[in-house]
C-alpha positions as CSV (number, residue, x, y, z in Angstrom):
1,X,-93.1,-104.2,-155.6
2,X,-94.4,-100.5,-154.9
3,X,-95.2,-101.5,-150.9
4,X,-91.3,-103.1,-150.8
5,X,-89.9,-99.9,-152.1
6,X,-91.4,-97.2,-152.2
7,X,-89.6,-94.6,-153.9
8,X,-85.8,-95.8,-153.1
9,X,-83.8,-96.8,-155.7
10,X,-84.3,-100.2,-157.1
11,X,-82.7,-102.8,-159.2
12,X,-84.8,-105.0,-161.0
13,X,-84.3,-107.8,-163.4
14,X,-87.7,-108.2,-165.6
15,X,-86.9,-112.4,-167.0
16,X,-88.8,-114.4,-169.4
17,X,-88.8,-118.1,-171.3
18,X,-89.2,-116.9,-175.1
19,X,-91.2,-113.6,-174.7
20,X,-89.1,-110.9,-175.2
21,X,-92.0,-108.6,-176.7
22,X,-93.4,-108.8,-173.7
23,X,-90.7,-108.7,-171.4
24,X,-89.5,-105.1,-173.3
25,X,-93.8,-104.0,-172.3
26,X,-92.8,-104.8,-168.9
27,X,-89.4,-103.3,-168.9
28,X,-91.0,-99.9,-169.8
29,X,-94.0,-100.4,-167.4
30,X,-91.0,-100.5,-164.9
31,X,-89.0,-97.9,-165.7
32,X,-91.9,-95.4,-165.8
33,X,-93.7,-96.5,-162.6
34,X,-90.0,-96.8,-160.4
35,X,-86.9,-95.1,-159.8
36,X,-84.6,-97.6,-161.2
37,X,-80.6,-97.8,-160.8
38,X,-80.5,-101.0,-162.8
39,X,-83.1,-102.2,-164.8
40,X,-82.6,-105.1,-167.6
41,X,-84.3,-108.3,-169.3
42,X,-82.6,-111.6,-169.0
43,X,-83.4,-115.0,-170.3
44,X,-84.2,-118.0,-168.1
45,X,-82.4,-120.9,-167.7
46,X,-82.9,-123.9,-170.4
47,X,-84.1,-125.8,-166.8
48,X,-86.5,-122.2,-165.8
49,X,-87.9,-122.3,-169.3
50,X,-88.8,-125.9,-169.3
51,X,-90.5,-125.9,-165.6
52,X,-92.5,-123.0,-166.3
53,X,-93.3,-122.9,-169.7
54,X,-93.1,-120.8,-172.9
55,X,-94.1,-117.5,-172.5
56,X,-93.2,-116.8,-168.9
57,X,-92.4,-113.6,-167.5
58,X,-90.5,-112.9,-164.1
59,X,-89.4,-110.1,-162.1
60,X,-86.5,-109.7,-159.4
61,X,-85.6,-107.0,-157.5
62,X,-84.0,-105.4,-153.9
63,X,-84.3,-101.9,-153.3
64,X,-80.7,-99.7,-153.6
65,X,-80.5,-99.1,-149.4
């Protein structure tokens, strides 16, 4: 993530299938390490969750340029 942007802006989307502990630890690894616009935790899918398992964690993001 750091080598696609740098120090823009960035909005990111930390996911996970039933880890929200985690996904909150990754959340504020995020915030502290980037200079987000957006940044917030969403479930997967019922059809995510099932394909890659309990526990999963996720990240999507695109830079604010």
């Amino acid at each position: 993530m750091r080598e696609k942007v740098g120090l823009k802006l960035v909005h990111v989307a930390v996911t996970h299938a039933y880890a929200p502990e985690e996904a909150e630890q990754l959340k504020e690894q995020i915030s502290s390490r980037f200079n987000c616009t957006e940044l917030w935790i969403s479930e997967f899918s019922p059809l995510m969750g099932y394909a890659c398992g309990t526990g999963t964690l996720g990240l999507a993001f695109y830079s604010g340029d």
